[in-house]
C-alpha positions, 0 to 999 in steps of 0.5 A: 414368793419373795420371802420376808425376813421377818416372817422368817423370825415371827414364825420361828421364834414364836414355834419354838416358844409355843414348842417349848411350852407344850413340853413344859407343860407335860414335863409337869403333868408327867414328872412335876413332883420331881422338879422345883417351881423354879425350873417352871418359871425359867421355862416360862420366862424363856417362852416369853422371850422367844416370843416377844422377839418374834411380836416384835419381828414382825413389825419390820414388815409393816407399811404403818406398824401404828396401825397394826391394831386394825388389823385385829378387826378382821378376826372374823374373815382373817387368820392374820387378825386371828393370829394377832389375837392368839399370840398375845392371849398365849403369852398372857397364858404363859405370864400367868403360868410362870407367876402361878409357880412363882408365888406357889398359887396352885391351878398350875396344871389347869392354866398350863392346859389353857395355854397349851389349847392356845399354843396350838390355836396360834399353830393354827391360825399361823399356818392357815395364813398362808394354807387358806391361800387357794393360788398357791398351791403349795400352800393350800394343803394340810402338810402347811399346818402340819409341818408349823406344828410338828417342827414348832414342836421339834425346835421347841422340844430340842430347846427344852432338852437345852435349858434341862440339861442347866436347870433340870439335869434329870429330865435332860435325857428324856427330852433330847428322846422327845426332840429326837422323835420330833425331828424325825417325825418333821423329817417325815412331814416335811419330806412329804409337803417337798415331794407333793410340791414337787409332783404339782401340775399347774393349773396355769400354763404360760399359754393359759396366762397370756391368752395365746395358744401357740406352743413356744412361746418365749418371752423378751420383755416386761416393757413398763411393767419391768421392776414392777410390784409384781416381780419384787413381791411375788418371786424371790429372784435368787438363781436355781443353785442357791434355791437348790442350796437352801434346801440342802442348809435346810435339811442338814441344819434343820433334821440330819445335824440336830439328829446327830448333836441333841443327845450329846450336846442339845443346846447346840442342836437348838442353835443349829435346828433354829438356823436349819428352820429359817433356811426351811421357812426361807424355802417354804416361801420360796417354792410357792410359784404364784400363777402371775410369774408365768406372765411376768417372767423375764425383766427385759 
């Protein structure tokens, strides 16, 4: 599939901010009476940023963002509409997180769980969009949500280590741990979705696709269907060795680096891990081979 940069930033940006406020969340539940209500707020604040900058990223790819209200509609049968629907109910249960310890108004605990059910509704809905997708197989599997999850969790708890370790000095070591384990745990789940990709059978064989059941079979041309929606839409176009490049970025900025920097200098280890995420969300969209690319191979 040909990835959209958007949907790049969307997905990153809104994990790291769902990640972040989890932790958050369970800074407070765990140590709460250690920290000042100003170190919430920040967090909070930080939250809606990263949030807002991935609502706002995702209209880039939109026909007619005007009408991305429709889209809504659909809750019923979409997780798009879903997702539309979660992500502006979590960043309401953020702003009325913060404003609850802004104003000292108490129930802080009880919003924050509303949020955190939120956060992982929006987790899911995000990764049923493309794991409800029954073609790619790449997609249509468990690890999908899984890994939306675990490195939302990750990026979103090495940024916490970050803020902490300028607001909340105390807590700074303790969530450079947290991030550590996450990071190693998407390492894990990561490494599995990689693998299971990589020993996937195609249901499809170029025979198959085309009706014909001679065994070499080679294309020459697309003829009028040359430079179509099909080929732009459904593959990426770059060559093996840059794929192959992404995922080396991939695992390097987003586990083996962050791995070595969040105990020393966490806010770093965010910067590098956000870039690693992109190069691991460019790669997830990139590995998902649509059956129709075994029929439209080859631009003649």
């Amino acid at each position: 599939m040909r990835p959209a940069f958007s949907v790049l930033f969307l997905t990153t940006l809104i994990g790291a901010g769902q990640g972040l406020f989890i932790t958050l969340f369970f800074c407070e539940l765990l140590a709460g009476a250690t920290l000042g209500s100003g170190f919430f707020v920040g967090g909070a604040v930080l939250v809606l940023v990263f949030s807002s900058l991935g609502g706002i990223s995702s209209v880039f790819h939109l026909g007619h963002p005007e009408r991305a209200w429709r889209a809504m509609t659909m809750w019923r049968t979409s997780w798009l509409a879903r997702e539309g629907i979660a992500l502006p109910a979590f960043m309401a249960a953020v702003f009325a997180y913060g404003l609850a310890h802004w104003l000292n108004l108490g129930h802080t605990l009880a919003i924050g769980t509303v949020g955190v059910v939120l956060a992982i509704v929006l987790f899911v809905c995000t990764g049923m969009i493309y794991g409800a997708i029954k073609v790619l197989k790449e997609w249509a599997h468990p690890l999908t949500i899984v890994n939306f999850i675990v490195l939302g969790c990750a990026s979103g708890t090495t940024l916490a280590a970050a803020y902490a370790s300028f607001t909340g000095p105390v807590l700074a070591g303790s969530l450079a741990q947290a991030a550590l384990s996450l990071t190693v745990l998407g390492v894990l789940t990561r490494a599995a979705s990689l693998w299971r990709n990589a020993t996937l059978r195609p249901v499809s064989t170029l025979q198959t696709a085309i009706g014909i059941r001679h065994p070499r079979i080679v294309q020459k041309s697309q003829g009028a269907m040359g430079g179509s929606y099909n080929t732009r839409e459904f593959f990426h176009g770059k060559s093996p060795a840059f794929v192959r490049g992404v995922l080396l970025t991939m695992l390097l900025g987003a586990f083996v680096l962050p791995l070595l920097l969040v105990l020393s200098l966490p806010l770093l280890a965010f910067i590098v891990q956000y870039l690693g995420l992109l190069a691991e969300r460019w790669y997830f969209f990139a590995e998902a081979q649509h059956p129709q690319n075994l029929y439209y191979q080859t631009v003649g």
